[in-house]
PAVOPA-875818 format. One record per residue (C-alpha): residue in one letter; x, y, z. Coordinates in steps of 0.25 Angstrom, whole numbers, plus 5000, padded with zeros to 4 digits. Each point is the difference from the previous one (the first is absolute). Example, Ala and Ser with C-alpha at 12.3 -4.5 7.8 and 13.67 -1.06 7.14 Angstrom:
<atoms>
A504949825031;S500650144998;
</atoms>
This chain:
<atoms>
X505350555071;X501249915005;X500549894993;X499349865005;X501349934997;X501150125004;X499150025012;X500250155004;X500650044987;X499050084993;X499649994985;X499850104989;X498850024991;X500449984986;X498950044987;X499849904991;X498850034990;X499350085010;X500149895011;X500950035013;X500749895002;X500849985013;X501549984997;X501049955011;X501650064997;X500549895011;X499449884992;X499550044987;X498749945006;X498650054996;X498550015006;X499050024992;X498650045008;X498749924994;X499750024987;X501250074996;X500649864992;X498650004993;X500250154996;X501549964994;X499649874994;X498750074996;X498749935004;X499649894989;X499949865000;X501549955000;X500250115012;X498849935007;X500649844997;X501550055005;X499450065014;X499249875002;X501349914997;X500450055013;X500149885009;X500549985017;X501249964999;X500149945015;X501349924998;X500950124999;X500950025013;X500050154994;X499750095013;X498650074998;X500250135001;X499050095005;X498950094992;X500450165001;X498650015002;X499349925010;X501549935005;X499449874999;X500749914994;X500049974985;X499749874991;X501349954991;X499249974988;X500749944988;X499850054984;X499549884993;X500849954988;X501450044994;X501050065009;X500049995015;X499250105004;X499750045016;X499350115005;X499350055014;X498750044998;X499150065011;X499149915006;X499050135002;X500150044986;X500950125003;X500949974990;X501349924994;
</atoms>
């Protein structure tokens, strides 16, 4: 799969805990498929209330970059609480 923000750079699979996780060497960026952030944070309670402080973040002048899915164009979605925390989210559920 090729990087959504390095474009035609292609990404590595990397193992963590039995979950492939794609790894980008241009960027340091990640994409995690669905349900492969539940699987790392293990699905309980405290998983479930993180994914739902997800919220649209439609004030960022951040390009959205495009699913490397469905290429559509993907949500910027900001992490509730502490630091800062963007992240592009697949409007198709495809993934983060």
């Amino acid at each position: 799969m090729d990087c959504p923000v390095c474009k035609n750079e292609p990404t590595i699979v990397l193992e963590l805990n039995e979950i492939e996780i794609d790894y980008c060497l241009s960027c340091n960026g990640i994409w995690l498929d669905t349900g492969e952030l539940e699987l790392l944070l293990e699905d309980n309670t405290e998983t479930k209330i993180f994914l739902n402080s997800f919220t649209l973040d439609n004030k960022t002048k951040e390009k959205k970059l495009r699913c490397p899915i469905c290429n559509k164009k993907m949500d910027k979605v900001q992490v509730v609480g502490g630091k800062e925390i963007r992240i592009d989210k697949c409007k198709y559920n495809h993934g983060l």
